[in-house]
C-alpha positions as CSV (number, residue, x, y, z in Angstrom):
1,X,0.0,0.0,0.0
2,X,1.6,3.2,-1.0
3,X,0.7,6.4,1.2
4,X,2.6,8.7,-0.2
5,X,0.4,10.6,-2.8
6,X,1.6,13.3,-4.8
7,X,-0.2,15.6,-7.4
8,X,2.7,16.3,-9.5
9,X,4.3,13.5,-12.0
10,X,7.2,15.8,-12.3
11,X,10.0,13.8,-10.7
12,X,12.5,15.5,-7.7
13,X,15.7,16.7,-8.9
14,X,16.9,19.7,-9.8
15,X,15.0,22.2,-12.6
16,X,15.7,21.6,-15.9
17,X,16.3,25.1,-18.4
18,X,15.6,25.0,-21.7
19,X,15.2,27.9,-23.9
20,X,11.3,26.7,-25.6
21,X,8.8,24.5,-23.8
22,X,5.6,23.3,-25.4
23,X,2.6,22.9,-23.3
24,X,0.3,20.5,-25.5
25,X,-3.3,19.2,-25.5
26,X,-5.1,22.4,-25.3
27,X,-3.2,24.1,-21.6
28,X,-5.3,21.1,-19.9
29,X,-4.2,21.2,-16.0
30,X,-4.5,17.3,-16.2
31,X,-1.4,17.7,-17.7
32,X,0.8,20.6,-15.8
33,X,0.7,22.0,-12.7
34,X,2.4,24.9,-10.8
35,X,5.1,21.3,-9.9
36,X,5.8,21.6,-13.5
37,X,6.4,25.1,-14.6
38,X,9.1,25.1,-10.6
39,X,10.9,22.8,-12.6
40,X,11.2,23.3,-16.3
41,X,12.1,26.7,-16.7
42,X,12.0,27.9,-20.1
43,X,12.5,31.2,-21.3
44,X,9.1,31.1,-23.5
45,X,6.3,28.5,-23.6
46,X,3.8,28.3,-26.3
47,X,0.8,26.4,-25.5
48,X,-2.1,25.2,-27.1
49,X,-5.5,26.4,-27.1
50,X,-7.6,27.9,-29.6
51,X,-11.6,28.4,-27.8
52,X,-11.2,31.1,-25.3
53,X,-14.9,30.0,-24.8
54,X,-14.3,26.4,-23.4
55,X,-11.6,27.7,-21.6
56,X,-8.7,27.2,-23.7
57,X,-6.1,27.4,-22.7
58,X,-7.0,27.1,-18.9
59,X,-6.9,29.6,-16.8
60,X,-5.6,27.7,-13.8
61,X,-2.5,26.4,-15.9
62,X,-1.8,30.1,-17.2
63,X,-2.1,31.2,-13.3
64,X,0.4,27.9,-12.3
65,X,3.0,29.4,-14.8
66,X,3.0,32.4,-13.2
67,X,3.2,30.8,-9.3
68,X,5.9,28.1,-10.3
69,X,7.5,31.3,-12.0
70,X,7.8,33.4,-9.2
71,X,9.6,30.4,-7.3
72,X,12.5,30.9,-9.3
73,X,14.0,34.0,-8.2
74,X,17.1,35.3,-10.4
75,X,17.7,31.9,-11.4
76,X,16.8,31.5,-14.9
77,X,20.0,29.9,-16.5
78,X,18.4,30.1,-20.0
């Protein structure tokens, strides 16, 4: 029985830099979370989404960006 849950499926270590990320599948949070955008630190994402009216891209992955962003300090090594 494991009872340890977590919500991210990013793995620990340290952040990875790169200088593009792609966030696919229309900005769904089933995919990132504010775990992801902590550790790989890009210095531009482009993400999917193309009805502003079903909510794409989602809001709560565009407000993670901007939380796991402000984790990172000075330390973008992009």
């Amino acid at each position: 029985n494991n009872s340890q849950k977590t919500s991210s499926a990013v793995p620990p270590g340290p952040p990875v830099y790169v200088d593009l990320a792609y966030v696919p599948n229309h900005c769904s949070a089933k995919n990132v979370d504010q775990e992801f955008f902590k550790r790989v630190r890009a210095a531009y994402y482009v993400v999917s989404g193309n009805d502003p009216g079903s909510g794409e891209p989602s809001r709560g992955v565009l407000d993670a960006l901007l939380e796991g962003k402000a984790q990172w300090g000075s330390n973008l090594q992009v």
